[in-house]
C-alpha positions in Angstrom: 98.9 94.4 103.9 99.7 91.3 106.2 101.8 89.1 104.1 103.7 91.2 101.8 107.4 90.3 101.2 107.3 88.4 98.8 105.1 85.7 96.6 101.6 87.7 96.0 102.1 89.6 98.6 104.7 91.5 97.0 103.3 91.5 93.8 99.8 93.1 95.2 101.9 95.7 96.7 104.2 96.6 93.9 100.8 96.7 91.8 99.3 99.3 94.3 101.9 101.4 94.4 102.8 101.5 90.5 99.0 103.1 90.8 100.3 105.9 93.4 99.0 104.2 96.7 100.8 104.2 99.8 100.9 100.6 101.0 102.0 99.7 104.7 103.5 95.7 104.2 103.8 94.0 107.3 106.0 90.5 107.7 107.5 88.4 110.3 111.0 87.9 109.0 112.7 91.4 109.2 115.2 90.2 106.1 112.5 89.6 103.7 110.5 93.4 104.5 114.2 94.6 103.3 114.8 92.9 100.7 110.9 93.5 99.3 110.9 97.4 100.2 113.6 98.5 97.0 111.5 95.8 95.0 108.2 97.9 96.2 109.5 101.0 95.8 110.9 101.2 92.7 107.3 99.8 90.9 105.7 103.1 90.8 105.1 106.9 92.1 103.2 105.2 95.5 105.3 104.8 98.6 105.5 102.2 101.0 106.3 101.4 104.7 107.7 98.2 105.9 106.4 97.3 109.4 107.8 93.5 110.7 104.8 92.2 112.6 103.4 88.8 113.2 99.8 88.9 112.8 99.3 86.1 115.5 100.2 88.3 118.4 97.1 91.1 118.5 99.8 93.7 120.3 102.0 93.4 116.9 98.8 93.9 114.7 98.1 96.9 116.7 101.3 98.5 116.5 101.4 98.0 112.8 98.4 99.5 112.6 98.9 102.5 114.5 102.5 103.1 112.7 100.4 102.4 109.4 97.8 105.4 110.7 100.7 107.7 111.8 103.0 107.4 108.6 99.7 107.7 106.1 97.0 109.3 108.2 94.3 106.3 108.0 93.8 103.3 106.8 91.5 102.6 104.0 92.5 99.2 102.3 93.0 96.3 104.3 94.7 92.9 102.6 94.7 90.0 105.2 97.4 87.9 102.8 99.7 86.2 105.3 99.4 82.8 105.5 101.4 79.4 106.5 102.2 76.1 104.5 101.9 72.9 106.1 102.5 70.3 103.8 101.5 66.8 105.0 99.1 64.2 104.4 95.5 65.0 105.7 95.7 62.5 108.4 98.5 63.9 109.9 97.5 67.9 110.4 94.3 66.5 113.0 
Protein backbone atom coordinates (compact mmCIF):
# COMPACT_ATOMS: atom_id res chain seq x y z
CA UNK A 1 0.00 0.00 0.00
CA UNK A 2 1.64 3.37 -1.22
CA UNK A 3 0.64 5.86 1.29
CA UNK A 4 0.22 4.25 4.48
CA UNK A 5 1.47 6.06 7.60
CA UNK A 6 -0.93 7.67 8.54
CA UNK A 7 -4.48 9.46 7.57
CA UNK A 8 -6.42 6.45 5.47
CA UNK A 9 -3.60 5.05 4.77
CA UNK A 10 -3.14 3.82 8.08
CA UNK A 11 -6.49 3.16 8.84
CA UNK A 12 -6.88 0.76 5.52
CA UNK A 13 -3.90 -0.98 6.83
CA UNK A 14 -4.71 -1.42 10.42
CA UNK A 15 -8.28 -2.65 8.97
CA UNK A 16 -6.46 -5.32 6.78
CA UNK A 17 -4.51 -6.66 9.10
CA UNK A 18 -7.18 -6.80 12.14
CA UNK A 19 -8.63 -9.35 9.17
CA UNK A 20 -5.16 -11.48 9.24
CA UNK A 21 -3.53 -9.97 5.99
CA UNK A 22 -0.06 -9.18 5.68
CA UNK A 23 0.13 -5.66 4.45
CA UNK A 24 3.58 -4.19 3.04
CA UNK A 25 3.02 0.01 3.77
CA UNK A 26 5.38 1.99 1.94
CA UNK A 27 6.03 5.98 2.78
CA UNK A 28 8.50 8.65 2.09
CA UNK A 29 9.20 9.97 5.58
CA UNK A 30 11.07 7.15 7.46
CA UNK A 31 9.68 8.65 11.00
CA UNK A 32 6.12 8.32 10.09
CA UNK A 33 6.53 4.17 8.78
CA UNK A 34 7.84 4.00 12.63
CA UNK A 35 5.66 5.55 14.29
CA UNK A 36 2.54 3.79 12.14
CA UNK A 37 4.15 0.08 12.29
CA UNK A 38 3.21 -0.45 16.44
CA UNK A 39 -0.15 1.37 15.42
CA UNK A 40 -0.44 -1.43 12.52
CA UNK A 41 0.64 -4.11 14.34
CA UNK A 42 -1.14 -4.10 17.26
CA UNK A 43 -4.84 -3.90 15.14
CA UNK A 44 -5.01 -7.57 14.57
CA UNK A 45 -3.39 -11.23 14.05
CA UNK A 46 -2.06 -9.83 10.26
CA UNK A 47 1.47 -8.69 10.09
CA UNK A 48 3.00 -5.88 8.31
CA UNK A 49 6.28 -4.58 6.72
CA UNK A 50 7.25 -1.01 6.56
CA UNK A 51 9.14 -0.28 3.35
CA UNK A 52 10.16 3.88 3.06
CA UNK A 53 9.80 4.47 -0.74
CA UNK A 54 8.78 7.33 -2.74
CA UNK A 55 6.50 6.20 -5.39
CA UNK A 56 7.80 8.94 -7.82
CA UNK A 57 11.16 7.34 -8.43
CA UNK A 58 10.19 3.84 -10.38
CA UNK A 59 13.76 2.24 -8.80
CA UNK A 60 12.06 2.91 -5.16
CA UNK A 61 8.65 1.34 -6.36
CA UNK A 62 10.55 -1.61 -7.52
CA UNK A 63 12.55 -2.22 -4.55
CA UNK A 64 9.44 -2.07 -2.42
CA UNK A 65 7.98 -4.37 -4.42
CA UNK A 66 10.53 -6.88 -4.63
CA UNK A 67 11.10 -6.69 -0.64
CA UNK A 68 7.16 -6.78 -0.51
CA UNK A 69 7.46 -10.28 -2.85
CA UNK A 70 10.40 -11.56 -0.70
CA UNK A 71 9.01 -10.94 2.93
CA UNK A 72 5.20 -12.31 1.79
CA UNK A 73 5.84 -14.51 -1.28
CA UNK A 74 3.53 -12.32 -3.86
CA UNK A 75 1.72 -9.72 -4.09
CA UNK A 76 -2.06 -9.92 -4.46
CA UNK A 77 -3.62 -6.51 -3.35
CA UNK A 78 -2.34 -3.40 -4.54
CA UNK A 79 -3.64 0.16 -2.85
CA UNK A 80 -2.15 3.14 -4.82
CA UNK A 81 -3.11 5.73 -1.76
CA UNK A 82 -0.18 8.16 -1.61
CA UNK A 83 -0.96 11.42 -2.57
CA UNK A 84 0.15 15.31 -2.17
CA UNK A 85 -1.83 18.48 -1.00
CA UNK A 86 -1.36 21.57 -2.76
CA UNK A 87 -3.54 24.09 -1.38
CA UNK A 88 -3.84 27.28 -3.50
CA UNK A 89 -6.22 28.98 -5.51
CA UNK A 90 -6.85 27.40 -9.04
CA UNK A 91 -5.19 30.03 -10.89
CA UNK A 92 -2.10 29.60 -9.22
CA UNK A 93 -1.35 25.55 -9.58
CA UNK A 94 -1.24 26.21 -13.95
Amino acid sequence: MTGGSRGIGLAIARALVAEGVQVAVTGRNAAHLSAARPRIESAGPGSVETLQADVRRYAEVERAVAATVARFGGLDILINNAGIGIFAEVAEMT
